[in-house]
Structure formats: C-alpha cells, structure tokens
C-alpha positions, 0 to 999 in steps of 0.5 A: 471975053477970049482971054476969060475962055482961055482961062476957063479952059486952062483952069478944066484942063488943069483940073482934068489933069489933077484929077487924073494925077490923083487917080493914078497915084491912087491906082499906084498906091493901092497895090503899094499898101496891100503888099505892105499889109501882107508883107512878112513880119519882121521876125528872125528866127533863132533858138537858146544854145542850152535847148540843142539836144544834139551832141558836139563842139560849139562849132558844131552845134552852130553848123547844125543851127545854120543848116536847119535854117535859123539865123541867130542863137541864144548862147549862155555866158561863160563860155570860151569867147574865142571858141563861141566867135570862130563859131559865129565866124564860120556859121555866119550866124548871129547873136540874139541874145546872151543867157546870163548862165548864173543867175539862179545857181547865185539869185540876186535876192539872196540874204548872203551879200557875198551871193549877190555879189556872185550874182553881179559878177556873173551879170558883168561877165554876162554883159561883156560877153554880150557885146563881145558877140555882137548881142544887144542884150543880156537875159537876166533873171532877178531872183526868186521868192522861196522860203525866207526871201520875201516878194519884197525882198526880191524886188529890193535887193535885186532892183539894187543889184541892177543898179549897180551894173547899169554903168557897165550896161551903158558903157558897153551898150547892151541892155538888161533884159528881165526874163519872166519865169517860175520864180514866184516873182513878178506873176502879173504884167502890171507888176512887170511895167511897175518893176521896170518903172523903178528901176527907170533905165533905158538900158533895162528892158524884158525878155518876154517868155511867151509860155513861161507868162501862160503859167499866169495868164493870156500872153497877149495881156503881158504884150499889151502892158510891156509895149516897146519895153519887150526887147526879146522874145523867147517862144515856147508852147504851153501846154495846161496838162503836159506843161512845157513838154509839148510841140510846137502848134500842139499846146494851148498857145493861140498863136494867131491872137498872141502874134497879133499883140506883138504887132499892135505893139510894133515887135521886130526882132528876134524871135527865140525857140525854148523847145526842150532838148529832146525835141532837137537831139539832131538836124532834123530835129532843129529843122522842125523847129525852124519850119514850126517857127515860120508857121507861127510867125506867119499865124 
C-alpha cells in the first residue's frame, strides 16, 4: 500500500513537473515566434549600375552607391573586369546580378544566324563576367517579337539559343535568369512557367521585373506562377498614366499586396532598384532611393 502512494505521488510529481516544463517552454517560445513573425524580410538592397544618373569613374559611381546605403549592384557586361573589381574591392559592395549588355542590340531571335550567334557570344561573356564578380546570375532578355519575327519564332530560336550556353552556365555556376520586359514576348505568367518548363534547366530561372509585369497584369499573379523560379528581383514603379517616370511610393504599385506574394512563395535575396537615371543624377538622389526601398520592403 505505501509503495503504491509512493507511486501515485511520484507519478503527480512528475506530472506536475511536465506540466510545468511545457508551460514554460510555451512561455519561451511565445516570445521566440512573434520576433520571427516580425522579423525583417531577408531582402537586400541594390540598384542597376545603367540607372545611376551621377557623373563619374566606376569606382566612383560605386562609392556613391555604398554611401547612399545599398549593398550591392547591378553592373551590365563588357565592362573593364579589372576596373569593375577594384571597384567591388574598395566599396565592399557586392554583385547581384550581371545585365547582359547586348542582348537587344543582337536578339536571339533574329533571322540572321550570324545575329544570333552575336547574341550567344554576348551571353557567354556575360556569363563569365558574372562569375568573375562573384554574381549568381546572368539577366538575359530572349528576344523580341516585331515585324517579321513570330511569337513563335521567338520562343524557338531562342529556347535553342539558351541551350547551347547552358554548359557554359553549369561549368561556371551561374544561372540565366529570364527578364520579362516590353518585348511583345511572354505577356502572361503561365507562359512564363510554360517557356521555362521547356527549356527544364536548373541553371535557367526569371529575373522578375515588378513594374515592367504591371504593363500585363497584377504583379503578384506573375509571383504566385514563377514561385521559387524568380532568382532576382528588379523593383520598379508603374504608373498607368506616366508609365515608368514616377517615384517610388507614387505610382499604382501595391506594394503591400506585391511584398506579400513574395513572402508566401518564400523570396530572400536581392532586391534591385530600375528607377530612371534622373531620379539618381547625385548622392542624394540614390539616398532616396535607398530609403524608399527599405519602406517598401517593410510594406
């Protein structure tokens, strides 16, 4: 009879001991999931080297970027590499992205096949640039439709293009990241996921341009179809009536809904400026930039 007290009490004891555990790990954890829940977005800021509209050396349009409070930048290809590295050096900046700097002067959807082959060139180099900097990706825009170049033969010449550069994209690790643009070509997200599905490369994924999509629809359709294939992000305001030359915070982007999206398809990464030039013509310029960006990734 004592021995079966004993237990009983050993086993409230232990009950009352487990309780109290669970308690206070619930009391712990409480505070541990609201600070993850408001915690930042993993975004870091960055702006497209073409759209600094201040006057200057690489070097010193980079030092204008560091002091206006962004961590990286979108340089295009064919620049010095040793001048655009010793700029890297000194800023401490870092690349998020390479423009591939010819890709509309040569489209890859051109008749000429000596066009194309411009077009592949300018890729590779853009490629190699890439991972000279230290970038993940490549922004590549496919082609374009126009007079005398189908919407089908823009997605078969240039799916063929891609193709062939995919080892070069493999043996550097860096990846072709599709830009949607005012090309007349890929106008809808589905056909985005559907271009992408062709090709079926893990070293091809999209380059999201937030306002360039707001010429076809709500952004965060485009988000929701492309998921974990959106590798970069350009962020840019839209405007219906003054199209790109608009502010930040000014234009029809609903950035709350828009950042949104991005979260519920689990974006971190960059998170690029494409303001015009004349919106960053000198530091004070860019620093608005900056500070407008930090609002709309907290939206």
């Amino acid at each position: 009879m004592r021995i079966e007290q004993q237990g009983a009490h050993s086993t409230r004891r232990d009950f009352l001991k487990t309780a109290g555990c669970v308690l206070a790990g619930a009391a712990l954890s409480a505070p541990r999931l609201k600070a993850a829940a408001d915690a930042p977005r993993n975004l870091s800021k960055a702006i497209i080297y073409q759209t600094v509209g201040l006057k200057g050396t690489v070097l010193e349009k980079f030092k204008a970027i560091q002091a206006a409070g962004f961590a990286g930048v979108e340089p295009i290809s064919h620049l010095d590499q040793s001048e655009v590295m010793r700029a890297f050096e000194a800023t401490g900046l870092k690349a998020a992205s390479v423009c591939c700097y010819k890709h509309w002067k040569y489209p890859l959807s051109d008749p000429d096949p000596t066009v194309r082959q411009a077009c592949l060139d300018a890729l590779k180099q853009a490629l190699r640039d890439a991972h000279c900097y230290g970038a993940t990706s490549v922004l590549f825009v496919p082609g374009v439709v126009k007079a005398g170049i189908t919407y089908d033969d823009c997605w078969h010449r240039s799916i063929a293009g891609i193709r062939q550069v995919l080892p070069l994209a493999e043996e550097l690790g860096v990846r072709i990241a599709i830009e949607n643009v005012l090309n007349d070509f890929i106008t809808k997200p589905e056909q985005a996921v559907a271009y992408l599905d062709e090709i079926n490369s893990p070293h091809v994924g999209w380059h999201f341009d937030i306002g360039n999509s707001m010429n076809y629809g709500p952004p965060e359709k485009w988000i929701a179809a492309l998921g974990k294939r959106i590798v970069k992000l350009h962020f840019k305001e839209f405007s219906a009536s003054k199209k790109f030359a608009v502010k930040f915070r000014e234009g029809d982007n609903n950035w709350p809904t828009i950042m949104k999206a991005l979260d519920q398809v689990g974006y971190a990464g960059w998170g690029i400026s494409e303001q015009p030039a004349s919106q960053a013509k000198d530091l004070a310029g860019l620093k608005d930039l900056a500070t407008q960006l930090d609002k709309i990734f907290m939206s």
